[in-house]
DRENTOR-555395 format. One record per residue (C-alpha): x, y, z; residue in one letter. Coordinates in nm, 4 decimals. Example, Ala and Ser with C-alpha at 12.3 -4.5 7.8 and 13.67 -1.06 7.14 Angstrom:
<r <1.2300, -0.4500, 0.7800>, A>,
<r <1.3670, -0.1060, 0.7140>, S>,
***
This chain:
<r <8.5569, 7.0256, 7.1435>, X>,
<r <8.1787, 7.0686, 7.1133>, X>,
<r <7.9772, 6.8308, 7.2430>, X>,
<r <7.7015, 6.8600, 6.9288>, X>,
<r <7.9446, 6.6690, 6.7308>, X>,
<r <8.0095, 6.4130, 6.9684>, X>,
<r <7.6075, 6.2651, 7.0331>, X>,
<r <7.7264, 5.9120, 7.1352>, X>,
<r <7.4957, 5.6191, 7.2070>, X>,
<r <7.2591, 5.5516, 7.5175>, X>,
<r <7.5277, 5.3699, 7.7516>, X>,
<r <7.3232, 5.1814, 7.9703>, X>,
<r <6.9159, 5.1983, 8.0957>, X>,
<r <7.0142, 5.0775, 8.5223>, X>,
<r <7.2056, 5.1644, 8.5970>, X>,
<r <7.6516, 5.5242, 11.7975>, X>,
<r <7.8145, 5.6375, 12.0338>, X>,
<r <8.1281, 5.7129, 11.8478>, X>,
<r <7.9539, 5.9231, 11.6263>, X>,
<r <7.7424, 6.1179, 11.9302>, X>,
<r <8.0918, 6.3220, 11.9084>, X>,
<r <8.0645, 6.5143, 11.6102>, X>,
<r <7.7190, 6.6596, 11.7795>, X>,
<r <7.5245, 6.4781, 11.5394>, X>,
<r <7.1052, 6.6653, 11.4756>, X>,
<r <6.8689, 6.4737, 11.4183>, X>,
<r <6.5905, 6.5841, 11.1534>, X>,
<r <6.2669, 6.4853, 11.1017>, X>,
<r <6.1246, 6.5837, 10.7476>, X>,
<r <5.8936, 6.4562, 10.5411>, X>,
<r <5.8300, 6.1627, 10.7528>, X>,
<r <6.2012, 6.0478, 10.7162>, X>,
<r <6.4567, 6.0265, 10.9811>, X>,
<r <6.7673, 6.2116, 10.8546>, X>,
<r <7.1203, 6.2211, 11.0709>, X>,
<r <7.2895, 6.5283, 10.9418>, X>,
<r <7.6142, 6.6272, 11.0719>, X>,
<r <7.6168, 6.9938, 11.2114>, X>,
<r <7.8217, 7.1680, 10.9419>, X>,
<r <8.1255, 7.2862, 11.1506>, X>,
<r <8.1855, 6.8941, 11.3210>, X>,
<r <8.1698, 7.0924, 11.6438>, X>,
<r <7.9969, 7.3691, 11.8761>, X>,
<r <8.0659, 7.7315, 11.7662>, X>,
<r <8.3501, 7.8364, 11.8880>, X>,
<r <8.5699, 7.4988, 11.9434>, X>,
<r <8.7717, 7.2497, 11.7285>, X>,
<r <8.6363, 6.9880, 11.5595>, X>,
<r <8.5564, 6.6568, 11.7786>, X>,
<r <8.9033, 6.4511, 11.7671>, X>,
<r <8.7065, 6.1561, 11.6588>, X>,
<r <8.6613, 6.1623, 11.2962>, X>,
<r <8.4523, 5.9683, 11.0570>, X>,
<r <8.5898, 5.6916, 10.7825>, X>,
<r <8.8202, 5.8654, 10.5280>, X>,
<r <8.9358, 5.7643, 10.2315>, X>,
<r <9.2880, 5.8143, 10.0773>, X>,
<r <9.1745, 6.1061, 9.9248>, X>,
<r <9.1065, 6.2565, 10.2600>, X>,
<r <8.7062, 6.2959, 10.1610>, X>,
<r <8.4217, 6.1067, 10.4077>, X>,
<r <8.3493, 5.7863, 10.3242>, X>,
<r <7.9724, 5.7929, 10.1468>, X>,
<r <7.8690, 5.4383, 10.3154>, X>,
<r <7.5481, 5.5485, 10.5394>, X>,
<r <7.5312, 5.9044, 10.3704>, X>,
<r <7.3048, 6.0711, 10.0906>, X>,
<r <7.4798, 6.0348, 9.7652>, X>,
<r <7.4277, 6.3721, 9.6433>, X>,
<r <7.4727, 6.5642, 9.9542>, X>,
<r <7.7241, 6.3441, 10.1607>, X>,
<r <7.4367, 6.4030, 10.5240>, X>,
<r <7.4319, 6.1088, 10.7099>, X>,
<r <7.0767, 5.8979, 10.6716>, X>,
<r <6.8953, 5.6073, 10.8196>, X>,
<r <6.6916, 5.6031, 10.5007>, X>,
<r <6.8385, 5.3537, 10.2207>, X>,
<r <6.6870, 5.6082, 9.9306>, X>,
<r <6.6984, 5.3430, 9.6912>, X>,
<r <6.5503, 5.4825, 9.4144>, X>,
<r <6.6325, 5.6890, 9.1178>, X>,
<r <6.7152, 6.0732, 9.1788>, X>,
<r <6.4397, 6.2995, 8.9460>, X>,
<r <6.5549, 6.6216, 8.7714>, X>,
<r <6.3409, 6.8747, 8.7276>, X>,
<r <6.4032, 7.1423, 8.4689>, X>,
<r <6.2118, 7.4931, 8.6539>, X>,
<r <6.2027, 7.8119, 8.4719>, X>,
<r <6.3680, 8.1402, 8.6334>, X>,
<r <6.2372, 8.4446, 8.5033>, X>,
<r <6.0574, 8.6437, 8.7509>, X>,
<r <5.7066, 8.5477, 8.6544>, X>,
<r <5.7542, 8.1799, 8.7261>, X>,
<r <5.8439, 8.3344, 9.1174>, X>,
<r <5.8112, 8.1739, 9.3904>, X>,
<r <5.9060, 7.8017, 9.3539>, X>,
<r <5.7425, 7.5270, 9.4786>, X>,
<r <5.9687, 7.2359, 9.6641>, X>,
<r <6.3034, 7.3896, 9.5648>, X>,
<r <6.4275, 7.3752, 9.9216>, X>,
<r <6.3658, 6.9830, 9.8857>, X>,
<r <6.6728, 6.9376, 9.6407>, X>,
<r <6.9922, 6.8050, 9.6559>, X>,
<r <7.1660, 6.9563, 9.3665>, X>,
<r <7.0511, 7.2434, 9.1379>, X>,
<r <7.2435, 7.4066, 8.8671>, X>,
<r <7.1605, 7.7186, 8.7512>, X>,
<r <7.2174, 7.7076, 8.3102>, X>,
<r <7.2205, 8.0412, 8.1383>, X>,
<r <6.9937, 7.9550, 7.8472>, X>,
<r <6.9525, 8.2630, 7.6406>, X>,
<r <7.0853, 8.6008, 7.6572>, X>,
<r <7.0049, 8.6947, 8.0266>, X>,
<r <6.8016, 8.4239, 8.1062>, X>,
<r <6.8510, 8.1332, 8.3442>, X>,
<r <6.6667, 7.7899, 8.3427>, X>,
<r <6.7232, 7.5409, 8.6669>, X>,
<r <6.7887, 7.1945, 8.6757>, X>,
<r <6.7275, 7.0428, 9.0314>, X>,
<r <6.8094, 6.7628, 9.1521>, X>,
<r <6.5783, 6.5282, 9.3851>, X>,
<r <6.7030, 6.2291, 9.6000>, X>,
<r <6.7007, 6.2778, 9.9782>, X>,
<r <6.3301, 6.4124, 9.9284>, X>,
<r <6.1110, 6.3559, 9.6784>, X>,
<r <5.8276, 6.7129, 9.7328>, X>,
<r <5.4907, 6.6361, 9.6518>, X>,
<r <5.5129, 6.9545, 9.3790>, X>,
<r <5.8010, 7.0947, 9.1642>, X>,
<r <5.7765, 7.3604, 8.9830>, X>,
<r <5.6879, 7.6487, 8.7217>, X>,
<r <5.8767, 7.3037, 8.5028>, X>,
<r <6.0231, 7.4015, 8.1118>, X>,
<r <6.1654, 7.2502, 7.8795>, X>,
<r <6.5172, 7.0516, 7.8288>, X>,
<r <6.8270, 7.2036, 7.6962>, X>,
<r <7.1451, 7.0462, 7.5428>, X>,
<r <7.3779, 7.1121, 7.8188>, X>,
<r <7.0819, 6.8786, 8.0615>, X>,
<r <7.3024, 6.5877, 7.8292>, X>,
<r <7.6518, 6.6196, 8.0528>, X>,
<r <7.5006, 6.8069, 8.3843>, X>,
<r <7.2333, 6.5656, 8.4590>, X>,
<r <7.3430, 6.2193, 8.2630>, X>,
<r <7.5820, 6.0995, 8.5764>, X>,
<r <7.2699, 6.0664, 8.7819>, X>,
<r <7.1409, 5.7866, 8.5416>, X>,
<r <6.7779, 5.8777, 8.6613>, X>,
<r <6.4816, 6.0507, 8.5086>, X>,
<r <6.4163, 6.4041, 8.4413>, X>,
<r <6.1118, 6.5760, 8.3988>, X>,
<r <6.0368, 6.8316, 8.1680>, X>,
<r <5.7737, 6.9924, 7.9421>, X>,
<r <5.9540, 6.8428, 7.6874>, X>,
<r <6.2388, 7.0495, 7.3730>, X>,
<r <6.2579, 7.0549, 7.0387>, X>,
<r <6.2483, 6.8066, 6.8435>, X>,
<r <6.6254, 6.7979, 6.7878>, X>,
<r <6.6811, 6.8878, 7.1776>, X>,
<r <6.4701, 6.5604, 7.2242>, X>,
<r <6.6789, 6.3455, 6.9945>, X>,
<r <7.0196, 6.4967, 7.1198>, X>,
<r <6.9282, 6.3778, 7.4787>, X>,
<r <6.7628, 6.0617, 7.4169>, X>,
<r <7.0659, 5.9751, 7.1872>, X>,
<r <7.3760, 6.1314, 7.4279>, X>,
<r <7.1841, 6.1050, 7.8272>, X>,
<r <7.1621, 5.7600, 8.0590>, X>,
<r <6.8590, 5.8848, 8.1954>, X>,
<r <6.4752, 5.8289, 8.1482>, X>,
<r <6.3812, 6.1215, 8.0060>, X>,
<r <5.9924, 6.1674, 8.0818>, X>,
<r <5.8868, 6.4596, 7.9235>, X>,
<r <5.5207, 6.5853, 8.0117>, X>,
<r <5.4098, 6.4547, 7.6633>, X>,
<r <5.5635, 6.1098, 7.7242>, X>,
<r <5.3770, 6.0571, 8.0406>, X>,
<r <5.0114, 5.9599, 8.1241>, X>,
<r <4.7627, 6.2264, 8.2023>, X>,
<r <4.7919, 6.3388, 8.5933>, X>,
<r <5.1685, 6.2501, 8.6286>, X>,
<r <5.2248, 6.6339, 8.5702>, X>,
<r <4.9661, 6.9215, 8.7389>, X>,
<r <4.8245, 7.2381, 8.6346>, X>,
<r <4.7973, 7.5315, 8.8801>, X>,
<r <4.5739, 7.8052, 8.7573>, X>,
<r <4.6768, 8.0296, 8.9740>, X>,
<r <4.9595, 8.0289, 8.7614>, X>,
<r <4.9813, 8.2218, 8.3809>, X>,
<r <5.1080, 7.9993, 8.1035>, X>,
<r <5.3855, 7.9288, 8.0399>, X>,
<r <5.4874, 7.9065, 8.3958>, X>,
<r <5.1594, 7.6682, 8.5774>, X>,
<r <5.3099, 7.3468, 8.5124>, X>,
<r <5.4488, 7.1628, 8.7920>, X>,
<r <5.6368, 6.7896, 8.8527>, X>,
<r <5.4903, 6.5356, 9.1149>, X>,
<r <5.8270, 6.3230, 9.1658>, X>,
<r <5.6805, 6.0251, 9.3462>, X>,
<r <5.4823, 5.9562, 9.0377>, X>,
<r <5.7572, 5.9887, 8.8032>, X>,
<r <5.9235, 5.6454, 8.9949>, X>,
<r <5.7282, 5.4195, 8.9156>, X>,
<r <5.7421, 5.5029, 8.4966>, X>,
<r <6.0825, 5.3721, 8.4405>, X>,
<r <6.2455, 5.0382, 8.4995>, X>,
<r <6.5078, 5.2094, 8.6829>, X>,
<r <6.6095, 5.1853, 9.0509>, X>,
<r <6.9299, 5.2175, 9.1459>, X>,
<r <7.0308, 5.5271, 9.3930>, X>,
<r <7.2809, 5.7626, 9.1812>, X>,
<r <7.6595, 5.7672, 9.2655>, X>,
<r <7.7608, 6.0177, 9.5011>, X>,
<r <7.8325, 6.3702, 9.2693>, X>,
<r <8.0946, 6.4879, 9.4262>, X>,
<r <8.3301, 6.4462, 9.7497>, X>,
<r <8.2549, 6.5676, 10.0825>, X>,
<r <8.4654, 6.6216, 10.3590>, X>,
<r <8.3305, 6.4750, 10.6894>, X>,
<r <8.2065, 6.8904, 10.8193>, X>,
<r <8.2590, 7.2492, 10.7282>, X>,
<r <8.6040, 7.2515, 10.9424>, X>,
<r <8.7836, 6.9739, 10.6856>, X>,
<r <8.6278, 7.1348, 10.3960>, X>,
<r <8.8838, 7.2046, 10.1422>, X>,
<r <8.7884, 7.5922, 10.1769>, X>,
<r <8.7661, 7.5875, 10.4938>, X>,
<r <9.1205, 7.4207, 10.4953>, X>,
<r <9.2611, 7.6926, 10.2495>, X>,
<r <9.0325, 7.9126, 10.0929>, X>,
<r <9.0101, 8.2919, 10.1490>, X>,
<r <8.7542, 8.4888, 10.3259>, X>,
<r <8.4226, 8.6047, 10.1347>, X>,
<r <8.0751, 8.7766, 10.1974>, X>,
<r <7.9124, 8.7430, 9.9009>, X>,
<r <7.9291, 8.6139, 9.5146>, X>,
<r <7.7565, 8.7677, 9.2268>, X>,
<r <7.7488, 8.5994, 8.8688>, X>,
<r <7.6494, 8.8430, 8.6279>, X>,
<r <7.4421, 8.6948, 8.3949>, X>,
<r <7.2615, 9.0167, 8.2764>, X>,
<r <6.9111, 9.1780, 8.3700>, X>,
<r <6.6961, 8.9941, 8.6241>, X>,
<r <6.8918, 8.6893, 8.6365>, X>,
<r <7.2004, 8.8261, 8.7785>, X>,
<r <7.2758, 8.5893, 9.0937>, X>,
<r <7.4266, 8.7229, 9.4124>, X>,
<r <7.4965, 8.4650, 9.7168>, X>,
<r <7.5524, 8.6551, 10.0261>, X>,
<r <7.6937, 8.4471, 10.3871>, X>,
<r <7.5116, 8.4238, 10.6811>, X>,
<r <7.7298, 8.3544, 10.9468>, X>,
<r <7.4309, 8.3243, 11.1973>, X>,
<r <7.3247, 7.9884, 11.0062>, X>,
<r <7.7012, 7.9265, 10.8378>, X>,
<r <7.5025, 7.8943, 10.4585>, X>,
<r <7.4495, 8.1321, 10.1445>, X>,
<r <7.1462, 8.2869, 10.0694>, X>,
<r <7.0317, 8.3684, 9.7418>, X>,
<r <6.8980, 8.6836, 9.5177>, X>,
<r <6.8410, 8.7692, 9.1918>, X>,
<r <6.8831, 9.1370, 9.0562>, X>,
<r <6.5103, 9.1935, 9.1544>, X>,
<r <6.4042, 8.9882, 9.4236>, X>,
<r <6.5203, 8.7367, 9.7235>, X>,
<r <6.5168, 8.4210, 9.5519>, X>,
<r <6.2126, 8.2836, 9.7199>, X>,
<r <6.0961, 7.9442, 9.8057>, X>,
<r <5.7081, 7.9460, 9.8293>, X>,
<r <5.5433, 7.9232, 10.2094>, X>,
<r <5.9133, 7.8192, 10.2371>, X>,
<r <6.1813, 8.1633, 10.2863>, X>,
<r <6.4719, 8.1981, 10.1320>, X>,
<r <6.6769, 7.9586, 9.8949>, X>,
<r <7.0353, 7.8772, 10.0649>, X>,
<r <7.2992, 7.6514, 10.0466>, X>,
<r <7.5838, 7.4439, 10.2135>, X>,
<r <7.8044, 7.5222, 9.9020>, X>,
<r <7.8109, 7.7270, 9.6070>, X>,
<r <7.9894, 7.6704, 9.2794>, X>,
<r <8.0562, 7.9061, 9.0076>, X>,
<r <8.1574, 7.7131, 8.7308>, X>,
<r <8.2302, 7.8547, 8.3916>, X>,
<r <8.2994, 7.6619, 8.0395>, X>,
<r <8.3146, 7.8001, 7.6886>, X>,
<r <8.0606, 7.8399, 7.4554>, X>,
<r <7.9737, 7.5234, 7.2424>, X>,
<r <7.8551, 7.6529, 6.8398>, X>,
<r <7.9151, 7.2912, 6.7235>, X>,
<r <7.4977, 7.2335, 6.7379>, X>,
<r <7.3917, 7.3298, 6.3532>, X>,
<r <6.9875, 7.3767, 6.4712>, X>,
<r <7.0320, 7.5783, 6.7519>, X>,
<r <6.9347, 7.9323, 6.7209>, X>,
<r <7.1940, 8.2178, 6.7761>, X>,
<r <7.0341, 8.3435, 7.0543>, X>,
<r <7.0603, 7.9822, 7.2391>, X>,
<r <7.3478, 7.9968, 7.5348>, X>,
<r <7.4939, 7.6346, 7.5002>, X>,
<r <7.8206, 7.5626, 7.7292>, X>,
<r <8.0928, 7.3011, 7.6093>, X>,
<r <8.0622, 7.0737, 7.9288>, X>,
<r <8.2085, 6.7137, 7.8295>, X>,
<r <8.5226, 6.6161, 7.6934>, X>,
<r <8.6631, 6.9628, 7.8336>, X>,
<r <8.7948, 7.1584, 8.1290>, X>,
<r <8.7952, 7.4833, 8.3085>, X>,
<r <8.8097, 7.6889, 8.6149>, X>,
<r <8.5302, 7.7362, 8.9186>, X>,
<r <8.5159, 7.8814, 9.2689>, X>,
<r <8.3772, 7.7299, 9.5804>, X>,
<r <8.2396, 7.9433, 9.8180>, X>,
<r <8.1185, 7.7066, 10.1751>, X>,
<r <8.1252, 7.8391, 10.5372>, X>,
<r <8.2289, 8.2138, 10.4383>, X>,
<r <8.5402, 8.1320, 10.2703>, X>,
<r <8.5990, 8.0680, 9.9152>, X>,
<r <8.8970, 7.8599, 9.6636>, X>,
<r <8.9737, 7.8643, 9.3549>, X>,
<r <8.9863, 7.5074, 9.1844>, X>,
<r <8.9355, 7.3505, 8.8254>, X>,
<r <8.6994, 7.1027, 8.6578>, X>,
<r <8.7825, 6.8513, 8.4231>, X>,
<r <8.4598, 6.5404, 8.2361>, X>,
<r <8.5090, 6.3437, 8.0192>, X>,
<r <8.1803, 6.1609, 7.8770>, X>,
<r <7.8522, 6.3283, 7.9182>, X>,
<r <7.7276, 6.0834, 8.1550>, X>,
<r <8.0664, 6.0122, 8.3555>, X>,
<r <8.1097, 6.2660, 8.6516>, X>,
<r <8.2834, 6.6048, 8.7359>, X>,
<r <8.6030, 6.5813, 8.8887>, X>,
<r <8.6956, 6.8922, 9.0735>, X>,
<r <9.0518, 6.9501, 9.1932>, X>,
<r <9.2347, 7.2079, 9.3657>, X>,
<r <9.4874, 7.4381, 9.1623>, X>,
<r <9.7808, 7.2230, 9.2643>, X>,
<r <9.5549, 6.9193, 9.1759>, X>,
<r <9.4850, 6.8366, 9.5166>, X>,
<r <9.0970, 6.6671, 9.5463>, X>,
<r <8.8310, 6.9061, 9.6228>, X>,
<r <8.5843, 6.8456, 9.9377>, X>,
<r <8.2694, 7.0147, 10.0127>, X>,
<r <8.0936, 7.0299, 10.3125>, X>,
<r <7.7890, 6.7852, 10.3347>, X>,
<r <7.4382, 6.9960, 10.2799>, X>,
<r <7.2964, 7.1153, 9.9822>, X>,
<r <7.4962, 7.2508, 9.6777>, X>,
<r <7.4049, 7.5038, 9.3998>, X>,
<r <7.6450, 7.5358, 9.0643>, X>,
<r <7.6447, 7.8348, 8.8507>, X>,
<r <7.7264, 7.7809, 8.5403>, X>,
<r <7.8234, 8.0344, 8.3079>, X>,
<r <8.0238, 8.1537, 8.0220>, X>,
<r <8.4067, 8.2213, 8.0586>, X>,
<r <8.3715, 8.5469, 8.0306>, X>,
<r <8.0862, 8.6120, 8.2807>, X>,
<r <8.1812, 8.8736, 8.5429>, X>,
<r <8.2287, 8.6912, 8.8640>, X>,
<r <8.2674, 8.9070, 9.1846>, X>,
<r <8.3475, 8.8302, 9.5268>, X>,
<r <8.3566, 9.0392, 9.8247>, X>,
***
């Protein structure tokens, strides 16, 4: 069913000893002390540490001393609201600035073979995001079970409405902001020299609850649910078309993916490469129920439906399915037998794309 017809009302406006065994590192960034498990639960080579973290029924870690949105153990409370930040992708808007720094991005395929980002702050709030664009319908269901602002340089009219009508989030457009919250670089060519400052998006909202954890972790990369019984993979490419085609290649040196576009590394400035923990392809049907949206506008039918996706963490990959119901409720991922699907804790980038995208793994 497409989720134009469906714009429903704003729901709501607030939303160690033992553990020395899992060879816990501790990390240092940004002035915050972080506790982040090493992502196999044990040194290279051996089984994971018999002693095991909390657990719930469902087999995934238990979230009580961990990031929300990445499952890594903290000492920081991060209570405050996670910021989205809508970053353009085409080649010219290359490198970004304080993409390493998120929790969450999904990659939306926005017009023919073009790709827009939607990041995802919480752990670390960079003092600069950016090149930031504009919203698009599908921010509604990707970014609405955060419940916490997203920045932007602003939509259409419609776009605007459709969001403000459908999203729990503050949406804080750089039009609906005072002067200074958003900077110019002009270094940068328009349309691409617009960038975020997070920390000054906080304090514009009445909102400051943490969001709920995204989605379920297992306690390392062993007890991941690829890990457990996935098959073996090098590399991922999602085929969006031209420049923005996306291939994720492992590095089993550092046990994350690395990321490239058709043209280029996909390159974090004065910081390398972009990599993850996990990646997600996840693919959805095409949603023509919006009457003002152009043609040429890629929308994907992400609420009140269901579909396939691969997970691809610690060079292994399974195939599961995704099912949402309510734009602002959140994903719930399964295996193919309907089993709960757990992701190692670290970073995580989601694909999205048409069904009938060519996916390819090697």
């Amino acid at each position: 069913m497409g989720i134009g017809r469906r714009m429903g009302s704003l729901v709501g406006t607030r939303g160690g000893i033992a553990a020395a065994c899992l060879l816990v590192i501790a990390v240092v960034v940004g002035g915050v002390f972080v506790l982040r498990d090493d992502e196999s639960g044990a040194s290279p080579g051996l089984a994971p540490s018999p002693v095991s973290p909390t657990v719930t029924d469902s087999g995934a870690v238990s979230m009580a001393g961990r990031a929300p949105l990445t499952g890594v153990l903290t000492k920081d409370a991060l209570k405050h609201p996670a910021v989205t930040v809508k970053i353009s992708n085409t080649p010219d808007a290359h490198p970004h600035r304080g993409l390493a720094e998120a929790d969450l991005v999904f990659v939306e395929p926005i017009a023919g073979a073009t790709t827009r980002l939607a990041a995802i702050f919480h752990s670390k709030l960079p003092a600069q995001v950016g090149p930031v664009r504009s919203l698009r319908p599908m921010d509604a269901a990707l970014i609405g079970p955060t419940k916490g602002i997203i920045a932007s340089t602003m939509a259409d009219r419609w776009v605007l409405d459709y969001l403000d009508k459908t999203a729990d989030l503050a949406n804080l457009g750089s039009l609906r902001v005072p002067s200074g919250t958003y900077s110019l670089d002009d270094s940068r060519r328009a349309p691409n020299h617009v960038f975020a400052r997070p920390a000054k998006l906080l304090p514009l909202t009445d909102r400051t609850e943490p969001p709920a954890p995204y989605f379920s972790y297992a306690a390392d990369l062993a007890r991941s649910t690829a890990q457990r019984s996935g098959a073996n993979a090098r590399s991922v490419t999602v085929a969006y078309g031209g420049s923005a085609t996306a291939t994720w290649t492992y590095d089993a040196r550092t046990r994350r993916w690395s990321r490239a576009e058709k043209w280029s590394r996909h390159l974090i400035e004065n910081g390398g490469q972009v990599a993850a923990d996990n990646v997600i392809v996840l693919t959805a049907a095409r949603d023509t129920s919006f009457a003002r949206a152009k043609p040429s506008m890629t929308i994907l039918d992400l609420f009140d439906a269901s579909g396939p996706l691969k997970v691809f963490t610690g060079g292994k990959t399974v195939n599961a399915r995704w099912t949402k119901t309510g734009a602002n409720a959140p994903f719930t991922f399964t295996t193919t037998d309907g089993s709960p699907l757990l992701l190692t804790p670290g970073t995580t980038w989601i694909e999205c794309a048409l069904t009938n995208t060519p996916v390819t793994t090697k």
